[in-house]
N, C-alpha and C positions, 0 to 999 in steps of 0.2 A: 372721659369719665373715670371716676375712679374704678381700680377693680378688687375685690377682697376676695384674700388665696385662703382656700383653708387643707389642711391636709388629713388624708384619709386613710386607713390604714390599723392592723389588730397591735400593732405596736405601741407601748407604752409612749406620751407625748404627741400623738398624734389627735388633732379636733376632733375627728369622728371617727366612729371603729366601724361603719358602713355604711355603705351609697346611699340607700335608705334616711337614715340618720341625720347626713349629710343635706341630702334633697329637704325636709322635713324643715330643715334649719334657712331654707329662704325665703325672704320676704315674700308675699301673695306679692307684690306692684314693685318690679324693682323698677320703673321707670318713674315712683314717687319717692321708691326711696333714693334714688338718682346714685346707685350704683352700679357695674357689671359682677359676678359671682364666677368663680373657679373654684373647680374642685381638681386635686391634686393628689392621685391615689400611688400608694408606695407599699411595694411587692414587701411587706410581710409575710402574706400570706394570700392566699389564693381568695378571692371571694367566691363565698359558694352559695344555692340556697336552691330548693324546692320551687319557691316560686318569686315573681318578679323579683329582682334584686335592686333593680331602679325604675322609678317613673319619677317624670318629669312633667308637670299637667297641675294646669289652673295659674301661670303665674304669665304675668300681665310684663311684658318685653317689650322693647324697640330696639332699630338696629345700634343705638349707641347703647344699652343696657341688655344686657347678654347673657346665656349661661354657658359657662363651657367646663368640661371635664376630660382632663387629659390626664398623665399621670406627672407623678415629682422628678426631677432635676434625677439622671441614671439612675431612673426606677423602670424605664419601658424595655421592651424587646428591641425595641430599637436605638438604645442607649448600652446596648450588650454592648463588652470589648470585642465578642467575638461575632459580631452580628454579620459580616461578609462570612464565614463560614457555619454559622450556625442552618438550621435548615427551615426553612422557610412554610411554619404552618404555628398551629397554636400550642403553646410550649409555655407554661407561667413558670419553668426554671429561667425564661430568657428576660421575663418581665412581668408587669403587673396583668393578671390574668382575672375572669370574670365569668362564672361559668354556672348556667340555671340547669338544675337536670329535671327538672317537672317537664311533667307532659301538657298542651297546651298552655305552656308556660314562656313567657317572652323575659328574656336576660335583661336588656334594655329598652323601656316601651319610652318614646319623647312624644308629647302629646303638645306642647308649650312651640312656639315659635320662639326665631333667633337665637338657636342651640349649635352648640359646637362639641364636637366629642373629636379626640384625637389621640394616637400614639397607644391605644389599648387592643391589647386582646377578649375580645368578647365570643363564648360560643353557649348552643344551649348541648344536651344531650337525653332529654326526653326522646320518647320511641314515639310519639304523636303528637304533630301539629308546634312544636316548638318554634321561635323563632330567637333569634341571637341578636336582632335589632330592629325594632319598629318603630317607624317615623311618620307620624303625622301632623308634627306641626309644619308650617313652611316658614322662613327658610329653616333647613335643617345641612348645615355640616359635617360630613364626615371625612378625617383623613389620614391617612397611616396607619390603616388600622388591619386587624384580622379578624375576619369574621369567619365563623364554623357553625355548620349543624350538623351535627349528628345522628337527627333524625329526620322524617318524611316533611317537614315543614319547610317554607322559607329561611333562606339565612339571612338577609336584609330586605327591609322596608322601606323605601323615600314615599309612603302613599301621598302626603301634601305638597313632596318637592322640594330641590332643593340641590347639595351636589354630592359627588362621593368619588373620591380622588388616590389614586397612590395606594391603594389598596385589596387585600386578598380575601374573597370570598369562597366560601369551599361549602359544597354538603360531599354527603360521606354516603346519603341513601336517599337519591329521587327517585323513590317509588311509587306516587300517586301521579300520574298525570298535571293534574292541576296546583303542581309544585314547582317553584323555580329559584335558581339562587339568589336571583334579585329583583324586585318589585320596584318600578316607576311608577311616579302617577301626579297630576300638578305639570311644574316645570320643572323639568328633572333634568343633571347634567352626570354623564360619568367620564372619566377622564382616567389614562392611565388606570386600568381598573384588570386585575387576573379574576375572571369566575369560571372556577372547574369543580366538577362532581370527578371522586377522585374513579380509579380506571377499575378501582374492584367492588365499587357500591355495589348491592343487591339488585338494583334496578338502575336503570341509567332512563327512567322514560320522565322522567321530568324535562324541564327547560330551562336555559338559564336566562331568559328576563319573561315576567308577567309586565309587557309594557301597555300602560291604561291610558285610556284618554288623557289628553295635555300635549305639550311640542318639549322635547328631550332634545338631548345631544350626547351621542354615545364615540366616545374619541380615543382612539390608541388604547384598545384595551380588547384582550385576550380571553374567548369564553371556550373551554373545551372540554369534554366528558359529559354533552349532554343531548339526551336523544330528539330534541327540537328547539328552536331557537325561540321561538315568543310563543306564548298563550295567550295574552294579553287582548283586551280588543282597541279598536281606534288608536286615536294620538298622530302627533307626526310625529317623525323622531329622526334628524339627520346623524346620518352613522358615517365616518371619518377614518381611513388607516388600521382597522380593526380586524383581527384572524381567529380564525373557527376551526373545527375539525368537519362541521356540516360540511354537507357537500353543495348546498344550494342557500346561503347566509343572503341576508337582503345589500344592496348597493353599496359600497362601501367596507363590505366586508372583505378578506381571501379565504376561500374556504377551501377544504379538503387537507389542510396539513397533520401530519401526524402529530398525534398528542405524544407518544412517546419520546419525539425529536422535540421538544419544548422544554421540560422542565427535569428535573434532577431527578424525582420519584415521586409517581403520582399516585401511589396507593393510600390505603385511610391508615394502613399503620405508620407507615413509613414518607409519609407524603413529605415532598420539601417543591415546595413550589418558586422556586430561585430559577431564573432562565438561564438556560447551558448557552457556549459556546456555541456559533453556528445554528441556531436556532432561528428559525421564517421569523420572529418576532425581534431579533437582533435588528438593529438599524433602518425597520422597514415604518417608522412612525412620523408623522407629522410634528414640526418644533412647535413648541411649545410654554413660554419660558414663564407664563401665570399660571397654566393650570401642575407644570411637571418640572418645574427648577429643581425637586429632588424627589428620590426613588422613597420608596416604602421605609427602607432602612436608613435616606439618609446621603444617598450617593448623587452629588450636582449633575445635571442633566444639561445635553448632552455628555456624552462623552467620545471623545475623536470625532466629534460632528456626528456622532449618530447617536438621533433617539431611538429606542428600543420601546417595542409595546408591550402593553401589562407593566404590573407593580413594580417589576424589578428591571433595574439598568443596571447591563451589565460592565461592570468595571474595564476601562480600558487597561489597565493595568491585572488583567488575569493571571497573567504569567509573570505577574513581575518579580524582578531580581533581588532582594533587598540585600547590600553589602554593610559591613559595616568601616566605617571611617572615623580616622582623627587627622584631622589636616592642619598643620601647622601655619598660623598665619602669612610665615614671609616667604612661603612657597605659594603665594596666588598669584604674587604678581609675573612670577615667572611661566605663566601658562601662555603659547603663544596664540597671539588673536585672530587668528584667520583660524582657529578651533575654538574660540569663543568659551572655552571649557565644557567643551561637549560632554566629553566622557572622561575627566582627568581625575575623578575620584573615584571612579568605578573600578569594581572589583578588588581591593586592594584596603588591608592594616597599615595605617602610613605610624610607624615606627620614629619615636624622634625626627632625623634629619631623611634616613631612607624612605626610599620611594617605596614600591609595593616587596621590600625583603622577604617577606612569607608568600605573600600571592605569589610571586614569582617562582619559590622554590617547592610548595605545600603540592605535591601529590598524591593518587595514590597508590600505595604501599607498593601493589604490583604493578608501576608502570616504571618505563625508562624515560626520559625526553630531556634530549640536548638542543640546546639552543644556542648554533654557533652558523658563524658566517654572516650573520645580521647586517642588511646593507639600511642604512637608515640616512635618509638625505645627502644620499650619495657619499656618503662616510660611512667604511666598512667597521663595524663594531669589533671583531676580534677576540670577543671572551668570550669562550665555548663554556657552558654551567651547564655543569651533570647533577642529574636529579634523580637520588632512587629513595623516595620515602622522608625526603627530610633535606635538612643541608649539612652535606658532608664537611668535617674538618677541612678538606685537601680545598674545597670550592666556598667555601665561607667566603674567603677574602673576593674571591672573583665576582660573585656576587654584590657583595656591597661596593664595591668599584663601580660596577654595574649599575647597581643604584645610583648613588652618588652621580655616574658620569649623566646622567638621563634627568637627575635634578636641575644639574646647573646648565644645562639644554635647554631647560623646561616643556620637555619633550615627551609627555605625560600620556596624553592622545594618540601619539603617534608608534609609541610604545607599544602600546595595547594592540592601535590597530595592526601594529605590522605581528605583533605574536601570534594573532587571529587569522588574519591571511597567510602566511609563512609556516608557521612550526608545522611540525609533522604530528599528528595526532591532535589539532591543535582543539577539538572534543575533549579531547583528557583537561588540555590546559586549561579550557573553558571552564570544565566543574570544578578545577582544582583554584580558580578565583573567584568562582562566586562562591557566597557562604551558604545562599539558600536558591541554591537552579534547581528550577521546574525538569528543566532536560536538559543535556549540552546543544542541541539545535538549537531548542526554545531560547535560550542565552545568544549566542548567536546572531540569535535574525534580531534580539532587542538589541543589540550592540551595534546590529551593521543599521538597524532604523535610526538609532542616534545620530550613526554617524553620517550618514545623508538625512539627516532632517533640516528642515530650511531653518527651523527654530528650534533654541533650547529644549528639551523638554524640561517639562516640573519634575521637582524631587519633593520629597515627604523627608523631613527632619527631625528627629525626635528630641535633640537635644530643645529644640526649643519651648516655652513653660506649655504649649498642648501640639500634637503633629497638627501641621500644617503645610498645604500644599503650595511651594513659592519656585519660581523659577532661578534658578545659577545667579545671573545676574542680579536681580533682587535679594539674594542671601549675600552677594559680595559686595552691595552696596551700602546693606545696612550699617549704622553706626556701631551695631553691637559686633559687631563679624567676628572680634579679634577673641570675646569671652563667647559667644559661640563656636565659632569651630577650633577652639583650646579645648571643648569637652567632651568628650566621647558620648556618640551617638549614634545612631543607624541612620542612612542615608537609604530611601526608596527613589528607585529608576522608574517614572512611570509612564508606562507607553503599550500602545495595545499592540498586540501581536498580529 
């Protein structure tokens, strides 16, 4: 079916200048007037308002005629460049934000069946009974999203049913008993889903699900900072790979982990609900590859063969290295293949015709490190290069010899790995080749996984027209190879630590 975009937004050229507006402009019967409807909102400005800011209710759907509202093409929080370090809660600097501060006042009420909402931050911040999303039509969609409240209310609604995926739910103050962060009810499904009441609300005695009569399915998803788990009555509801901080969570849960061991900062100022390192929630979730092929922000799921629970999947590449590279076309073929070019452009400015002539010399300032006596395939190397801060007059030449000699070897791999093993301090020499190490360890143990890895790992390319994640192989095979790697780019190592 066809679908008509319209764009939303206080900026000059934009259809509507609010949700409202927007909503108001759909046909009662989109399934006579044989269209689907998008709305497509773009971070001018924050939308703000007293009371509702959107209902959706009285217009007559089928599943091929739809409504969906997401936001425009790098307008969401999840279209940030910096979206892997930004911090994870609601922020309309990061994206298109939506924010009701009335008291018994609902930000987004969908009343309508075969709705789709995605990719937005919605929260209320009234001091009563607000909520940030209520859903009573069925099916109702939600996915990528962040939801907030601010106040004693629920932050999400599915009453008719429906799903709600890849997404962060948060209040900030369960303080009524018969408050939770998310309401089921219908047939409801949640999937990859973080709900946490953050660790310094006033009250912590809320729950986080009101689960109502109907059969749910609640899956790889993370509920913690809440002082009981359902209110709700009836329903069945199979619960799947899912972790608590309760100590007594129904079948399918792990309960008793620390909320502090979970996520970056769970406060209401400072909240960033991103999963740390090492966290019970890292690798401990069921595959999944319909309901979680990507995380909240955007990150393909799996990563290293483990899925992680709640919104966020953590990058196998946390620690990664990024160097940067120019690599001259008719030095690939001289890589030799039993290294498959594991590691032949890491760490290292490939200069002209020399090999890594900087990385090799670039220390710092207060270190010494000679590198002499080098036995490399049973051929003793013989050029001692003294390094204090730079490359001296006296060792220039022996250096670029050095080079050179390791070129027409094509012994690029072997290079590296014997510096790594061999030199003395070879910590110093670690930092002084990468451009951006986490640690000299942390470098280290990604060099030595490459180099026992049964396969390539992927690199991230920038030169090419968007980063993209392609393996060694596949970048040497392409027809373009010779005006890609002629252009200076940054080359990402990605591999988990």
């Amino acid at each position: 079916m066809p679908i008509i975009v319209k764009t939303i937004g206080s900026a000059g050229g934009r259809d509507y200048s609010s949700l409202a507006a927007w909503a108001a402009s759909l046909p009662a019967n989109l399934v006579a007037d044989g269209n689907s409807y998008r709305g497509e909102c773009y971070n001018d400005s924050e939308f703000t308002g007293a009371s509702n800011l959107l209902t959706l209710s009285g217009h007559t759907t089928d599943a091929s005629h739809t409504i969906t509202l997401t936001t425009g093409a790098g307008q969401g929080f999840r279209d940030n460049a910096n979206v892997q370090t930004n911090a994870l809660r609601y922020n309309p600097a990061n994206g298109v934000g939506i924010s009701c501060s009335g008291s018994y006042a609902t930000a987004i009420k969908v009343d309508d069946n075969n709705v789709f909402l995605s990719k937005l931050q919605v929260r209320t911040t009234g001091n009563l009974g607000g909520v940030a999303l209520d859903c009573t039509g069925y099916p109702v969609t939600v996915q990528f999203c962040i939801l907030e409240n601010r106040g004693a209310g629920y932050t999400a609604m599915l009453e008719g049913g429906g799903t709600i995926s890849n997404s962060l739910i948060v209040s900030t103050d369960a303080s009524a008993s018969s408050r939770a962060g998310l309401w089921i009810g219908g047939v409801s499904n949640v999937y990859f889903c973080t709900i946490c009441c953050t660790s310094d609300a006033a009250h912590n005695a809320g729950a986080a699900f009101q689960i109502w009569y109907g059969t749910h399915t609640i899956e790889n998803t993370a509920a913690f900072g809440w002082g009981a788990f359902n209110i709700g009555l009836g329903g069945t509801t199979t619960h799947t790979t899912c972790v608590t901080d309760l100590a007594s969570p129904p079948a399918g849960w792990t309960g008793g982990k620390t909320y502090a061991n979970q996520f970056q900062n769970t406060t209401t100022a400072s909240g960033d609900f991103r999963a740390k390192t090492g966290a019970d929630l890292q690798g401990a979730g069921t595959a999944d590859v319909t309901n979680g092929a990507t995380d909240i922000v955007g990150t393909a799921r799996p990563q290293s063969a483990k899925w992680d629970i709640g919104c966020w999947e953590l990058l196998a590449s946390s620690a990664v290295v990024t160097v940067e590279a120019w690599v001259p076309i008719e030095h690939l073929p001289m890589q030799r293949g039993d290294w498959a070019s594991r590691v032949e452009f890491a760490g290292s400015r490939r200069v002209g015709v020399s090999l890594p002539l900087d990385a090799i010399t670039r220390q710092r300032a207060d270190r010494y490190t000679a590198l002499e006596g080098l036995v490399l395939q049973g051929r003793p190397l013989g050029l001692p290069v003294e390094v204090s801060g730079g490359v001296g007059t006296n060792t220039a030449g022996c250096v670029e010899s050095l080079a050179q000699t390791f070129v027409s070897w094509g012994l690029t791999s072997e290079l590296l790995r014997l510096l790594l093993r061999e030199v003395t301090a070879g910590g110093e020499f670690a930092t002084a080749v990468s451009c951006d190490a986490p640690a000299p360890a942390a470098w280290l143990r990604a060099i030595g996984a490459m180099l026992s890895a049964d396969s390539i790992p992927p690199i991230e390319w920038s030169a090419l027209p968007r980063p993209m994640h392609v393996s060694l192989e596949r970048l040497l095979a392409s027809p373009g190879k010779r005006r890609l790697l002629g252009t200076p780019g940054h080359m990402r190592l990605l591999t988990r630590l």
